[in-house]
C-alpha positions as CSV (number, residue, x, y, z in Angstrom):
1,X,7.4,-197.7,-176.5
2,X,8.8,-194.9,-179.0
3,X,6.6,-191.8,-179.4
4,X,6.4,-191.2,-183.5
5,X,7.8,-187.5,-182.5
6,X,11.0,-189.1,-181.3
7,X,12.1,-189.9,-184.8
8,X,13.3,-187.2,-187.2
9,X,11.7,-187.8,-190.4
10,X,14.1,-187.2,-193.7
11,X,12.3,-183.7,-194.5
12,X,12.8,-181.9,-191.4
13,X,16.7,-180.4,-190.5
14,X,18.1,-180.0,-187.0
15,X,16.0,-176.6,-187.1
16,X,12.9,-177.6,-187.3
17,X,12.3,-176.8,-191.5
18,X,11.4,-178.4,-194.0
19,X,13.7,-179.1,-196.4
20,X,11.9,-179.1,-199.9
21,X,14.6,-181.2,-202.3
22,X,13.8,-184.0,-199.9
23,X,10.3,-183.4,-199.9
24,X,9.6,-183.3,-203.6
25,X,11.8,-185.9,-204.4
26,X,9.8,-188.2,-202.2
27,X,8.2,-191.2,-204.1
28,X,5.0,-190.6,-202.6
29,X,5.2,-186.7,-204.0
30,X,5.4,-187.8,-207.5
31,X,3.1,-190.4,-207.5
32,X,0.5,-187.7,-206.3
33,X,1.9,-184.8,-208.6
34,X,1.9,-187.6,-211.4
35,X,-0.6,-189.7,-211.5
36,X,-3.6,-188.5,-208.8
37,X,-3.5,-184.7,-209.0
38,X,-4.2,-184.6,-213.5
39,X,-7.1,-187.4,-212.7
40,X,-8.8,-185.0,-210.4
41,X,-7.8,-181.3,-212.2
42,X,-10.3,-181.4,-215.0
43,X,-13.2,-181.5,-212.6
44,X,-11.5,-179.3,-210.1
45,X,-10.3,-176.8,-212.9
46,X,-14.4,-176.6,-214.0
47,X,-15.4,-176.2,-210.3
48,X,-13.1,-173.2,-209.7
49,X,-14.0,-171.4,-212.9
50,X,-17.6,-171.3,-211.4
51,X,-16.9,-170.7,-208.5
52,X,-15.1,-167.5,-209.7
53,X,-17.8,-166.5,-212.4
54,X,-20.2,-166.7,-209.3
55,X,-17.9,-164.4,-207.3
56,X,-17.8,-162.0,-210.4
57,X,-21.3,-162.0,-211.0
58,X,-22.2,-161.5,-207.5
59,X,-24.0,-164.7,-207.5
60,X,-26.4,-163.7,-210.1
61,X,-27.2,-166.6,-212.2
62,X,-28.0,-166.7,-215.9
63,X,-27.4,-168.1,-219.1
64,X,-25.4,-165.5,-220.4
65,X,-22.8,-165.4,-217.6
66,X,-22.6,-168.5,-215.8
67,X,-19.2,-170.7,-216.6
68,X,-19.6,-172.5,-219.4
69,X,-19.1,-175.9,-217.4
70,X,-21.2,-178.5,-216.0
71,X,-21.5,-176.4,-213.1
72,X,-22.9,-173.4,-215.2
73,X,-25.6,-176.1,-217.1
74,X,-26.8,-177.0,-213.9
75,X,-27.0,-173.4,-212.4
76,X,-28.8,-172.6,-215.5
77,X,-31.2,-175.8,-215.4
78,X,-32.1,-174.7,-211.8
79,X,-33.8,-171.5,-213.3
80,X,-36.5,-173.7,-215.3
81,X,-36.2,-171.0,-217.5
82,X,-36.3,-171.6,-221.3
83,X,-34.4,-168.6,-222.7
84,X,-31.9,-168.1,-220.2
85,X,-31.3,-172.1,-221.4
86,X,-31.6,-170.6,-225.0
87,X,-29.0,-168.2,-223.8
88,X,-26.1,-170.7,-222.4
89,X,-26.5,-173.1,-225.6
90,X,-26.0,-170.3,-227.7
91,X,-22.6,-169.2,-225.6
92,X,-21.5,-172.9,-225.9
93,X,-22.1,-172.8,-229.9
94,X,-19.9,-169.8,-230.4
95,X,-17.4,-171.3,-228.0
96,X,-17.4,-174.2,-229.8
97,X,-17.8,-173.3,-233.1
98,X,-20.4,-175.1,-233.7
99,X,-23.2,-174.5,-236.6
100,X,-26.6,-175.1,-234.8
101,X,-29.5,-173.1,-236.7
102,X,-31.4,-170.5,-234.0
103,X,-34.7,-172.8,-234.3
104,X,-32.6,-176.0,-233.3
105,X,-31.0,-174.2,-230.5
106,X,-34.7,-173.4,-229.6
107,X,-36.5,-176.5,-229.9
108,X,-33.5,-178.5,-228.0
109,X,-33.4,-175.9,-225.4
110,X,-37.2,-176.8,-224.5
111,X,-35.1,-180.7,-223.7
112,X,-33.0,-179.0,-220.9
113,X,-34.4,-175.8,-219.5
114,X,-37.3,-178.1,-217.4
115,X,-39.5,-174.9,-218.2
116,X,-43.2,-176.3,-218.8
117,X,-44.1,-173.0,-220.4
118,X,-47.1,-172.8,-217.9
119,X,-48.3,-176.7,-218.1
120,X,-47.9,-176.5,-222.2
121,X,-44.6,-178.4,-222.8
122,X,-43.3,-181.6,-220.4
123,X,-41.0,-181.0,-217.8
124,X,-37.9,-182.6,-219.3
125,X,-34.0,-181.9,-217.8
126,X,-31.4,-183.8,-219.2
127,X,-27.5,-184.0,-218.6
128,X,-24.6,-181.8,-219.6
129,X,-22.7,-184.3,-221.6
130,X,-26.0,-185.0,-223.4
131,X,-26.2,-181.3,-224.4
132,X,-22.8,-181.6,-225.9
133,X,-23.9,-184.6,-228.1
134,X,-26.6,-183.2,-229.4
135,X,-25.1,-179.7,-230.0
136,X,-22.2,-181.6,-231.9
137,X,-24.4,-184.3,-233.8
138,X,-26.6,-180.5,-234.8
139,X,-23.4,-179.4,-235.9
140,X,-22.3,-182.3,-237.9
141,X,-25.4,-182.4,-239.5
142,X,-25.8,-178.8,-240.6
143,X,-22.3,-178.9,-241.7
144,X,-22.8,-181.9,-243.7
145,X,-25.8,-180.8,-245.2
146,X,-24.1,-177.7,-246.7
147,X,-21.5,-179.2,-247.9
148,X,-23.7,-181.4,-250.0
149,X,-25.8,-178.7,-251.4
150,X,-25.1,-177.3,-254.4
């Protein structure tokens, strides 16, 4: 029985390196660098910008510094704290360019924060991409409702 060692594979020379035109012209290479590595960057990409604005911060957590990600929402939701929530919504507005009014950034910060103001409001937490509809059907709004003012 052959040992796998006792066959020398395309990408290694008589020396023992590897050489790297073979390597990267593999098929497997491409389909990985093509087709598997963009489907998971996007995710990857927003899970090492928090990871740094952690680092930067010192792990301090709040609405005005956390990454303005899903990662950063959820950081942010973990505080149950309505204006640090007030806080990252209004970071994603000017980031977005979007045209919420102050009062609608508070009343649909109440929706995510799960603050209960002390037993007063229900404990309510919703999801990231749900934020971002809400912020951009706001925006729409307001927008179209200037625009058909006089």
């Amino acid at each position: 029985m052959n040992n796998f060692t006792d066959y020398s594979s395309s990408w290694v020379d008589s020396n023992n390196s590897i050489d790297c035109n073979d390597l990267t012209n593999n098929g497997l290479y491409l389909i990985f660098v093509g087709y598997v590595l963009p489907l998971l960057s996007p995710k990857v990409r927003s899970y090492g910008r928090e990871i740094l604005s952690t680092i930067k911060n010192l792990g301090n957590v709040a609405g005005s510094i956390v990454s303005l990600t899903e990662f950063g929402f959820e950081k942010v939701q973990e505080l149950s704290n309505n204006g640090e929530m007030i806080n990252f919504i209004q970071r994603v507005c000017m980031v977005n360019d979007l045209n919420v009014l102050p009062n609608e950034i508070i009343e649909l910060s109440w929706k995510f924060s799960g603050d209960t103001n002390n037993g007063k409001k229900e404990n309510i937490q919703q999801t990231w991409k749900k934020l971002l509809s809400e912020l951009n059907h706001l925006s729409t709004l307001n927008t179209m409702d200037r625009t058909t003012k006089p």
